[in-house]
C-alpha positions as CSV (number, residue, x, y, z in Angstrom):
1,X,112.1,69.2,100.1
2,X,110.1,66.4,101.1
3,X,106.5,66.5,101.2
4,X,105.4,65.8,105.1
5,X,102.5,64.2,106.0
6,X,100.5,68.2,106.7
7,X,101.2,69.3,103.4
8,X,100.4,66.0,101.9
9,X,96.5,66.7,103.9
10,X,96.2,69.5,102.2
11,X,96.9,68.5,99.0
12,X,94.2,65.9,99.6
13,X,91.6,68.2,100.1
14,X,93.0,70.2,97.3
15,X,93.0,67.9,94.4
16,X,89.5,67.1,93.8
17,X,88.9,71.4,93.5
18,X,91.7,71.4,91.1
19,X,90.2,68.9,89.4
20,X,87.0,70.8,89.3
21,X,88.5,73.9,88.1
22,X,89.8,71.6,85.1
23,X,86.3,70.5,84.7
24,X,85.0,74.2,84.1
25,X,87.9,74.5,81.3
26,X,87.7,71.3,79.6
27,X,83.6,71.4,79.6
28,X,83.3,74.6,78.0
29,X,85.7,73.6,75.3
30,X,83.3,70.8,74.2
31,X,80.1,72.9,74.9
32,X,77.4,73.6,72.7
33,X,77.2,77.2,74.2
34,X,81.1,78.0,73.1
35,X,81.2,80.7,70.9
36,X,83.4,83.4,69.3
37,X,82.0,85.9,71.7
38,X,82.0,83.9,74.3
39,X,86.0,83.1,73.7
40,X,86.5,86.3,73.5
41,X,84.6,87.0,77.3
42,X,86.9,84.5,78.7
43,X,90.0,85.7,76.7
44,X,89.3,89.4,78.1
45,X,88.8,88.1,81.7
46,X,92.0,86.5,81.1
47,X,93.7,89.3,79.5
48,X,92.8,91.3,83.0
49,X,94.1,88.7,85.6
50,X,97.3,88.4,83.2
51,X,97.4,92.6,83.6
52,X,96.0,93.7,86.4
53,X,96.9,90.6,88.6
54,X,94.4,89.8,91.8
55,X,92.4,93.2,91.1
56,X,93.9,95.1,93.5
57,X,97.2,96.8,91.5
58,X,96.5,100.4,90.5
59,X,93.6,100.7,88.3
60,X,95.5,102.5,85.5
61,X,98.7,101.3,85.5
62,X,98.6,97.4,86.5
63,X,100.7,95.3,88.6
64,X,103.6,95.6,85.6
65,X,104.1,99.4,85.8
66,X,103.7,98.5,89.6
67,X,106.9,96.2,89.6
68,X,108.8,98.3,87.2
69,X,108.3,101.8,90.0
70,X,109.4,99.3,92.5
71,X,112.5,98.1,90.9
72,X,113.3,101.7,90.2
73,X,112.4,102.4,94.4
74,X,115.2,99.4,95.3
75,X,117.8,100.4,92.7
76,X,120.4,101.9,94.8
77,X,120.2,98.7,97.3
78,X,121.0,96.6,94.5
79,X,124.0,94.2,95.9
80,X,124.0,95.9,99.0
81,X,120.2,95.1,100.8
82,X,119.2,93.5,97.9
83,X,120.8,90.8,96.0
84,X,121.1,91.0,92.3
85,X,119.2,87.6,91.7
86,X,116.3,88.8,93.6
87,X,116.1,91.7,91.2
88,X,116.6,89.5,88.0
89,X,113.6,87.3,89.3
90,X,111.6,90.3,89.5
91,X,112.7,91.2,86.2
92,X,112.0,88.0,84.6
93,X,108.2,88.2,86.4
94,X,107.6,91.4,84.8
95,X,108.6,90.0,80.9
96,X,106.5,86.6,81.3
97,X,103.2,88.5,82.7
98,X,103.6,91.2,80.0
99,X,104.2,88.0,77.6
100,X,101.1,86.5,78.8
101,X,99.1,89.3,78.6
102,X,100.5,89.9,75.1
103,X,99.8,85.9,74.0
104,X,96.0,86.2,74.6
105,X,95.3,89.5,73.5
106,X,96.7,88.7,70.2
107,X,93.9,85.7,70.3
108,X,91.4,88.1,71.3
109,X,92.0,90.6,68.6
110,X,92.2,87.2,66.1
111,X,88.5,86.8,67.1
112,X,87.3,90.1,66.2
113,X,85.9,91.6,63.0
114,X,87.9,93.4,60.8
115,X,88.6,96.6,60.9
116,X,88.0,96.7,64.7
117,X,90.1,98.5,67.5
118,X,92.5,96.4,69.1
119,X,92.4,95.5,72.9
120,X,93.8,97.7,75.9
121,X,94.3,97.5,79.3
122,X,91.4,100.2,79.9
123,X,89.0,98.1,77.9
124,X,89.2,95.4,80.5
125,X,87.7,95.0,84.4
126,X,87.0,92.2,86.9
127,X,83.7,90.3,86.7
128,X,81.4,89.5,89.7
129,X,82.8,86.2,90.4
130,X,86.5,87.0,90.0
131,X,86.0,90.5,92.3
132,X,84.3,87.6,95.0
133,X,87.5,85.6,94.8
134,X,89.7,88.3,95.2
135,X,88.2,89.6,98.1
136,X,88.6,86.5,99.8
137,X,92.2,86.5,98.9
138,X,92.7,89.8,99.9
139,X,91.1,89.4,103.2
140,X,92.9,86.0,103.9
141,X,96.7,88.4,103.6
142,X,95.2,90.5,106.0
143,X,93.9,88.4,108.5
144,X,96.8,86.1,108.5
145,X,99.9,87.8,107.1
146,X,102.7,85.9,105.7
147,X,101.0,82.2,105.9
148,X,98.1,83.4,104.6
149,X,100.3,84.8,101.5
150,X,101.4,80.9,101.5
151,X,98.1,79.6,101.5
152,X,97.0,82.3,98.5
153,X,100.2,81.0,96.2
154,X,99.8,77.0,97.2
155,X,96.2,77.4,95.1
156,X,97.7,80.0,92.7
157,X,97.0,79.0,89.2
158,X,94.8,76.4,90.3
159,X,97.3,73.8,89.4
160,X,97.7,75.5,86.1
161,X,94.5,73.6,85.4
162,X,93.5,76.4,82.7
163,X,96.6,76.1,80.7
164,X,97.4,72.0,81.2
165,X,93.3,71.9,79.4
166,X,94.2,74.5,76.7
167,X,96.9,72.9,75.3
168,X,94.6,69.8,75.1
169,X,93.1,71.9,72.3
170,X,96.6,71.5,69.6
171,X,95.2,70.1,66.8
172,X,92.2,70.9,66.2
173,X,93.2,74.1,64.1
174,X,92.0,77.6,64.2
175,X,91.7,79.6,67.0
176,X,91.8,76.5,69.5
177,X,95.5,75.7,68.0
178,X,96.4,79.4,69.2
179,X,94.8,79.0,72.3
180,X,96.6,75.8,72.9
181,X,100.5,77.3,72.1
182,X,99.1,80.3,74.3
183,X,98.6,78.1,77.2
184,X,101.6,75.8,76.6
185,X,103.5,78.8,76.6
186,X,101.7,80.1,80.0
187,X,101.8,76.6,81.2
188,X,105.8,76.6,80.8
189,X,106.2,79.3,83.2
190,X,103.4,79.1,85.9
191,X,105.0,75.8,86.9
192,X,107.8,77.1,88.7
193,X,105.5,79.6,90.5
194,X,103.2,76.5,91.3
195,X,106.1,74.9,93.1
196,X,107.2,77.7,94.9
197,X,103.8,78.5,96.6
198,X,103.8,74.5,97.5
199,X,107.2,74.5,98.8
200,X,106.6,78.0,100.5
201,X,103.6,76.1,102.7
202,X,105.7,73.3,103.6
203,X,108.1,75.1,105.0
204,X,105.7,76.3,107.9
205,X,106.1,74.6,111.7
206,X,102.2,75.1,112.9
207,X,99.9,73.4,115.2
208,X,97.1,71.0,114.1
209,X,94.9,74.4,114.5
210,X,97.3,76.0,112.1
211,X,97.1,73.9,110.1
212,X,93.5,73.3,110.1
213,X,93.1,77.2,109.2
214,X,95.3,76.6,106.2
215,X,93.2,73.4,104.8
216,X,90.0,75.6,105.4
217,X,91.0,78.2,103.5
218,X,92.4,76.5,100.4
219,X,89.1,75.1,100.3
220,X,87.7,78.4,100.2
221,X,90.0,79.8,97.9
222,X,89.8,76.5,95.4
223,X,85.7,76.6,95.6
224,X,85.7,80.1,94.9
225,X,87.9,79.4,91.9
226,X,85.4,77.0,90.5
227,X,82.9,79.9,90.6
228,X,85.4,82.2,89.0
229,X,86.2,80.2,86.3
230,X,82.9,79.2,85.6
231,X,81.5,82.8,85.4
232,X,84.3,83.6,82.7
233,X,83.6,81.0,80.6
234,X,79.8,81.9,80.4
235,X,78.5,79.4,82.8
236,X,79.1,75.5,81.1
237,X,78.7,74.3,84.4
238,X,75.4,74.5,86.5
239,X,75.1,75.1,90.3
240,X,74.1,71.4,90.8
241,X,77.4,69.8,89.7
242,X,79.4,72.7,91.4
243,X,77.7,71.5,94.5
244,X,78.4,67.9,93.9
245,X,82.0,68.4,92.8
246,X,82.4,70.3,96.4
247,X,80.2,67.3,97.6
248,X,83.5,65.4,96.3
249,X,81.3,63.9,93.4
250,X,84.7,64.1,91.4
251,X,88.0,62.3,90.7
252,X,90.6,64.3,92.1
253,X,93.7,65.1,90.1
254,X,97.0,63.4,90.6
255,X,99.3,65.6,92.7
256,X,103.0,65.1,91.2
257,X,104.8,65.2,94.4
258,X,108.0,65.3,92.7
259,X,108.1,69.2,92.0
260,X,108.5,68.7,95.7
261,X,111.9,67.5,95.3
262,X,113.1,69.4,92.7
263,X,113.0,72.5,95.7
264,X,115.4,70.3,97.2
């Protein structure tokens, strides 16, 4: 699938978010601030988005359990309503979340003193700015349905800028070489979840108002982001260059337009 000229406008106003989101990452890895606690914050935060998903899965179970009851639920239309790939693909979503999951709460337990209880699920909860973001995301599938849902998973991962900046980390040793195979790993399978949402929003016929909507709220989904990412990783940037990257104060990242074809 070839990119047309709509989806290519709202990659434009995408990138230079993207870019800020990679700017949160890569910032705190160099800060001054960075500490072991402070990994371990971010690393939690992660460890809840990886379980629980957006926020809004059951509170005690998370959005695995979730997928697993509803596997069970469509079992007897398998290859008759359902095709058999559909369920594989839901199978293979439940292993590399759980992996994910897995991969960064075996960092955060690394970072802990000995002798100390390992993570669970019930140890961890949103925070302030990631609740903020999810609300908007949860209000934009309810508003506008199925293209909403498109618009959500075109900014999903936020270009994988989180992962692509960890495994910038490999080499330096210690705990940043485990967060870098972590988010190589993560990395490795986000990318085919990145194209999807992209290739999902291209295949959308709307008006220039449509489409408008859909630019206007990736912004708001991508700047909300930038706050989200920010608050879990303790606040390297401050308010002023968050308001000059949405200013466009930034260089945006290069959009590889070729995951575009290989939806083809």
């Amino acid at each position: 699938m070839a990119a047309n000229q709509h989806i290519r406008d709202v990659v434009d106003v995408a990138t230079p978010l993207f870019a800020g989101e990679a700017e949160v990452v890569r910032t705190y890895f160099d800060w001054s601030g960075r500490t072991a606690e402070t990994d371990r914050k971010w690393i939690g935060h992660q460890c809840f988005k990886e379980f629980y998903g957006s926020g809004y899965g059951e509170p005690e179970h998370g959005i695995i359990v979730e997928w697993g009851q509803w596997m069970i639920d469509r079992r007897p239309e398998l290859d008759k309503g359902m095709d058999r790939h559909e369920m594989l693909e839901l199978v293979e979503g439940i292993y590399a979340e759980y992996h994910h999951y897995c991969l960064f709460a075996d960092i955060y337990d690394n970072l802990g003193a000995s002798g100390e209880a390992k993570l669970t699920p019930n140890m961890l909860s949103n925070w302030p700015e990631g609740k903020t973001l999810d609300d908007y995301r949860l209000d934009l599938r309810q508003t506008h349905g199925d293209l909403g849902q498109a618009a959500m998973d075109f900014t999903e991962g936020g270009y994988c800028t989180l992962y692509s900046e960890g495994t910038k980390l490999k080499g330096r040793g210690g705990i940043d070489d485990q967060i870098a195979a972590a988010c190589q790993r993560v990395y490795d399978d986000e990318v085919g979840h990145m194209l999807k949402g992209v290739t999902a929003l291209g295949s959308y016929e709307l008006d220039e108002e449509g489409w408008n909507m859909v630019k206007e709220r990736v912004i708001g989904q991508l700047q909300r982001r930038i706050v989200m990412r920010n608050g879990q990783f303790s606040f390297p940037l401050s308010q002023e260059r968050i308001d000059a990257i949405y200013a466009g104060d930034i260089e945006p990242i290069d959009f590889d337009y070729s995951i575009m074809e290989k939806a083809a």
